[in-house]
N, C-alpha and C positions, 0 to 999 in steps of 0.2 A: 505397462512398460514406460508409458510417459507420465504417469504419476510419481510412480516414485524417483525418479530421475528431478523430479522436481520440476516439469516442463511446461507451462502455462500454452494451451493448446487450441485449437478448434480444428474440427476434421471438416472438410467439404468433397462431396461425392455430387461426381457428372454422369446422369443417365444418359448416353448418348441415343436417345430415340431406342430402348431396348424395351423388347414385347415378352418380358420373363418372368414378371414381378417386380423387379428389382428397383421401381419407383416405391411402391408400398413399402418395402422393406428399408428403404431412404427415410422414408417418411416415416415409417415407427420407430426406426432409429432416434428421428429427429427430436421427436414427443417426450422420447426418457430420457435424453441428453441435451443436454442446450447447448451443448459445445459442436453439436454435431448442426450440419446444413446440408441442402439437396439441391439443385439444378436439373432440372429435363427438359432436355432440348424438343423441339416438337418435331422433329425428326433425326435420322440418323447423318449427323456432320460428317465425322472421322475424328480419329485422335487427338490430333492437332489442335481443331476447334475444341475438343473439351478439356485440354491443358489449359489452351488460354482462356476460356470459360472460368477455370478454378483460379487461375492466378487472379485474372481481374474482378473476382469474388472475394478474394483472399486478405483480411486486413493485419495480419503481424507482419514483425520487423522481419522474419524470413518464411520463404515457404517452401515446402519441399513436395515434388512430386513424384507418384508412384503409383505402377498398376495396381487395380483391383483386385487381382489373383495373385498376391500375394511374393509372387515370381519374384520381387523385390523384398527382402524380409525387412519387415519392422525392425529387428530385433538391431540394427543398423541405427537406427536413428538418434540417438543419444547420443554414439562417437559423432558423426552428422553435424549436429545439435552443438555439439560440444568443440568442435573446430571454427565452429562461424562465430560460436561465442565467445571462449578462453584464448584461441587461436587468432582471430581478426580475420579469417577465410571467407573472402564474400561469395566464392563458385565452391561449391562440394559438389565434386562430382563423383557418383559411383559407377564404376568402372569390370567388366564383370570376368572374374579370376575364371571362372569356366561357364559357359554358357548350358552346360545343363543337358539333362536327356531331351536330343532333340532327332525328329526327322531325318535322314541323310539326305536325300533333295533339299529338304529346309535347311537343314546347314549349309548347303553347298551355295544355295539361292541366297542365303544372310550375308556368305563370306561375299560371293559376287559384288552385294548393295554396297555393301560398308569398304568394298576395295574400291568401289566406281565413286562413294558418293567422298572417300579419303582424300582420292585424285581432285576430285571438282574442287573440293572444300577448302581444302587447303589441310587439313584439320583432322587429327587421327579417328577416325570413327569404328577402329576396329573393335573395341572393347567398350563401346560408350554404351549410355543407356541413357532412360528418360528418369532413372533415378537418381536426385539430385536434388542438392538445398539451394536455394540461391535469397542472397540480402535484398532487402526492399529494392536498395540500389539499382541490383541486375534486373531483378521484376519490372521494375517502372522504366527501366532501357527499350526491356520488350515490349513493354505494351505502347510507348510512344511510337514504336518501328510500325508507320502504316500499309505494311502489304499484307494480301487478305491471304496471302497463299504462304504458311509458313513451313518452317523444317526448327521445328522447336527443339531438337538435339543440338544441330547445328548452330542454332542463332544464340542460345545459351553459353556456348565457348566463343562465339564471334565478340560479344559484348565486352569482352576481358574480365577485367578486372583481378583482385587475388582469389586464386582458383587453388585447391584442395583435391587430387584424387583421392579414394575411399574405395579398395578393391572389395567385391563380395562376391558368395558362391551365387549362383541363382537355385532360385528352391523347385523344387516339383512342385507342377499345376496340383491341389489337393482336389480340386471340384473340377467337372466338366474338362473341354477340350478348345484347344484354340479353333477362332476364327479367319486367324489368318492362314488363308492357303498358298498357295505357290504363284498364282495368279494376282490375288490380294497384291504380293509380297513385291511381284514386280509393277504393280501399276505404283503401290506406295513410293518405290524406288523411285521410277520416272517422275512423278510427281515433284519428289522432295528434290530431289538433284535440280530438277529445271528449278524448280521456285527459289533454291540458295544459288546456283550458278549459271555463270552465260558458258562454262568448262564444255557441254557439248556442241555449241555453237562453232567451237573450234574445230571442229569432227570436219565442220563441212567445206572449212577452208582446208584442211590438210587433204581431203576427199580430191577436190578440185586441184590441187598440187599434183596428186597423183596421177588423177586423170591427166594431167598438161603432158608430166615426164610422159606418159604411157604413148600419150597421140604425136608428141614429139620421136620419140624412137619408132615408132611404128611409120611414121612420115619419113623420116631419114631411109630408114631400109627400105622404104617403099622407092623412094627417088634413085636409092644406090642399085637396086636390081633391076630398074626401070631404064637406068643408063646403060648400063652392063649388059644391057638384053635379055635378062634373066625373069624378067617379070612373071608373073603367072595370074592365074584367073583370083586367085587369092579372096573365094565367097566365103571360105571359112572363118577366114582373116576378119572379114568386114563383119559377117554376124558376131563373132565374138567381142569387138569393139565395140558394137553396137549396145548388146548386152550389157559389158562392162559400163559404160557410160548411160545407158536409161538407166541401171540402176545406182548409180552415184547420184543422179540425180533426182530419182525418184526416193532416195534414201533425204537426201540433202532438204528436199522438199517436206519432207515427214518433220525433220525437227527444226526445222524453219516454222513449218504450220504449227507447232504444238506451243512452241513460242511466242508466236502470233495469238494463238488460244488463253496464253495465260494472261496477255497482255488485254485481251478481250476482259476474261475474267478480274480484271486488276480495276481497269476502268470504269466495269460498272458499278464500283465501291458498295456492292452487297456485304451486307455483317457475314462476319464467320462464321455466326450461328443464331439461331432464337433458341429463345428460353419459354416453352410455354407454363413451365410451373417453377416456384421455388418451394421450399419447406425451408421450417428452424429458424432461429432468432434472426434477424436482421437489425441493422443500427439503426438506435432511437433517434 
């Protein structure tokens, strides 16, 4: 497909600590193509760490990334190719016209992420993907940005520059089944949103607004019945307050802490990943 298109190439595949084969199969890859490279992390990172594993592996003038399974078609990369070229397009983004037979809870749970993490971001994420070209330029943007926790969708449109959408179908999974469960799906959520924004920090000032109005009208009608002689024992009253407020604050406390966690994780400047094996040519 990229031969004859005329496209000078090298492929690099990130084993993210997978117990499948699929290091071997990197590696025999690697043997009968020289175009071809491998990475295996010595354990299982996430995603994220093995996008930026293959970028900062990556040595042409643009690189494009794309899942394993295929869910992204090849058959895309020429026009791709052909916009950052002919075009002067330094962000190709593909953009995904339908998201494909999926789950209903997974969908519902996808739509959820990509509404929450649109809001934080600033940044449309409903139709985005991790499929995309981007110019040396953008690449080397990202790999200067030092935080260990990233949202590699996101920080790819953050960067600017001349950006290109590229709408495509998504393909059916041909082999096996996904790994992301519903679970996965929201911890990844949480994750990415706190690591691009401070958007839910705001949660907890708006929390503590409410809480004031709430304690303020419930103090006023407390004072106005209380003069009036109308007052009553009002233990309802008081457990429900009560309620409402541990949990505001116990709410407010949770993503304060997680906060607090990432900043933990930031500070003690651990790589994003190890590499315990490479295959395939590397620079002389």
């Amino acid at each position: 497909m990229l031969d004859p298109a005329g496209i000078d190439f090298e492929l690099i595949f990130v084993d993210d600590g997978s117990a499948d084969g699929t290091w071997d199969e990197i590696k025999r890859a690697s043997e009968s193509d020289a175009r071809v490279r491998g990475l295996s992390f010595s354990r299982n990172f996430g995603k994220e760490a093995a996008i930026f594993a293959g970028l900062e592996a990556a040595r042409g003038g643009c690189c494009l990334t794309m899942d394993c399974d295929l869910q992204h078609p090849p058959r895309y990369i020429p026009e791709m190719y052909r916009l950052w070229k002919e075009e002067g397009c330094e962000v190709v983004e593909g953009v995904k016209a339908e998201r494909g037979r999926e789950n209903p809870l997974y969908r519902l749970c996808a739509k959820c992420f990509y509404s929450l993490a649109s809001g934080a971001s600033g940044i449309d994420m409903a139709k985005s993907s991790d499929f995309r070209l981007l110019d040396r330029k953008a690449v080397d943007a990202l790999l200067a940005m030092p935080e260990r926790n990233t949202f590699y969708r996101a920080l790819s449109s953050w960067v600017g520059f001349r950006t290109a959408q590229l709408p495509f179908e998504v393909e059916a999974r041909e082999i096996g089944r996904t790994k992301w469960s519903v679970g996965k799906l929201i911890k990844y959520a949480l994750n990415n949103i706190t690591s691009f924004s401070a958007a839910p920090m705001q949660i907890v000032t708006v929390l503590g607004v409410i809480t004031l109005l709430v304690s303020v009208i419930m103090g006023i009608q407390t004072l106005v019945r209380k003069f009036m002689g109308l007052s009553l024992e009002g233990f309802t009253t008081v457990i429900v307050v009560q309620l409402f407020t541990g949990g505001v604050v116990m709410l407010s406390l949770g993503i304060i802490g997680h906060y607090v966690a990432k900043i933990y994780e930031e500070i003690k400047r651990r790589p994003r990943y190890i590499v315990s094996e490479r295959c395939g040519k590397e620079d002389e």
